[in-house]
C-alpha positions in Angstrom: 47.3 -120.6 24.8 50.0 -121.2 22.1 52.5 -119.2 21.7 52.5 -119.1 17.8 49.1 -117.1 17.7 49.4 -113.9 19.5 46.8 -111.3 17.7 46.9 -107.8 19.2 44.1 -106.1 19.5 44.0 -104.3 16.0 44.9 -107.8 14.0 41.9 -109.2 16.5 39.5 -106.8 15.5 40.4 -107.4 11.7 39.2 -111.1 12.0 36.3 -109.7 13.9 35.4 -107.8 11.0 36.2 -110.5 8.6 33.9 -113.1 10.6 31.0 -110.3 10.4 31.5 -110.2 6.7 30.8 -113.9 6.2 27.5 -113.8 8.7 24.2 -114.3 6.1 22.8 -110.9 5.6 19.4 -111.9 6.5 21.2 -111.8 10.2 23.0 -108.5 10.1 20.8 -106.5 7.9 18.1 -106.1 10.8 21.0 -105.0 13.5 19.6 -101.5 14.0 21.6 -99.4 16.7 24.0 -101.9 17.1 28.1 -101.6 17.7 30.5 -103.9 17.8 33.3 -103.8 20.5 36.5 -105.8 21.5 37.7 -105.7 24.4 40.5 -107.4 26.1 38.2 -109.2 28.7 35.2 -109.4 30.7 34.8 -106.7 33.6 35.6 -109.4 36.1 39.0 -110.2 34.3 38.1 -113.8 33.9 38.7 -116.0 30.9 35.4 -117.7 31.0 33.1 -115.5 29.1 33.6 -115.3 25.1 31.2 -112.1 24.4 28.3 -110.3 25.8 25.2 -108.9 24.3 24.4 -105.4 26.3 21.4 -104.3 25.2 17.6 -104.7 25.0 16.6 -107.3 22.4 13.9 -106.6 19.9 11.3 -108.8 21.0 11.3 -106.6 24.3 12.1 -102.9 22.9 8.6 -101.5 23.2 8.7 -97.6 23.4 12.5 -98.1 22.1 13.4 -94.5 19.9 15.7 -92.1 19.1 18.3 -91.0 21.5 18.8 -94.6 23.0 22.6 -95.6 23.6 23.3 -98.2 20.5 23.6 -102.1 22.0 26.8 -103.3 22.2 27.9 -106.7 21.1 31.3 -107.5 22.8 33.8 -110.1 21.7 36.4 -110.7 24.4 39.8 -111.1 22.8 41.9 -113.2 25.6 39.5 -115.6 26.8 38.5 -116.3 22.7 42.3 -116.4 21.6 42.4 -119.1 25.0 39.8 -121.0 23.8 41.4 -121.1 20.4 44.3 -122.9 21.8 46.8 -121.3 19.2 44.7 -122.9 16.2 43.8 -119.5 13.9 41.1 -121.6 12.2 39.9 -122.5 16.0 39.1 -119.0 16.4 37.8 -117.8 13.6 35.2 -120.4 14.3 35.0 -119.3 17.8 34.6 -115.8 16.8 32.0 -116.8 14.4 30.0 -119.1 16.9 30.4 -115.6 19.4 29.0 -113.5 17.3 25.7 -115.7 16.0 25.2 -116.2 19.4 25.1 -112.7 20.8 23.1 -111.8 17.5 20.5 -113.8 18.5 20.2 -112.7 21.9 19.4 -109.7 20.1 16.7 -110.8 18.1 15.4 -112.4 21.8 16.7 -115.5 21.5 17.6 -116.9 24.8 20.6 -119.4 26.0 17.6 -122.5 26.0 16.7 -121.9 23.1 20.1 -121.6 21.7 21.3 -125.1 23.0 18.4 -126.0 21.4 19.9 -125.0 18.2 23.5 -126.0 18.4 25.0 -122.6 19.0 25.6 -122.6 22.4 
């Protein structure tokens, strides 16, 4: 990583939010018990994983109702600032491609089909 972008995690979680706020509606209107977290990285400590999406997905919530924990969508600030490689417009995109990604695993969309689409 570069040395000329170094985001802590409140300017981090600004982009986050800025990157949200350019997503279509159509793709964050039917988010329904939903939060978004940063965290620094992955439980494991290791750089390789961008963001996770902890939650059931729609396609499989069934007798899903009140009183259920929101899903979490986690962006992982270190390993996406790594993969950035200093470049600020690197990870925006990065952040961007992150969150579409764990969106869709939301809305049941698995890694296959993903690839199959160009975001993963």
């Amino acid at each position: 990583m570069s040395d000329d972008l170094q985001l802590d995690a409140t300017a981090f979680e600004q982009l986050v939010v800025d990157e949200l706020d350019q997503l279509p509606d159509e793709m964050v209107e039917g988010l329904d018990n939903v939060v978004f977290v940063v965290e620094d990285r992955p439980e494991d400590g290791s750089l390789d994983l961008l963001g996770l999406y902890d939650g059931v997905a729609v396609t499989e919530r069934g007798q899903y109702g009140f009183g259920e924990l929101p899903d979490r969508i986690i962006l992982f600030r270190e390993p996406l600032l790594a993969v950035a490689e200093g470049d600020l417009d690197e990870l925006r995109e990065q952040v961007h491609i992150t969150l579409v990604h764990e969106i869709a695993h939301y809305y049941g969309i698995d890694d296959d089909e993903l690839h199959r689409l160009g975001w993963a």
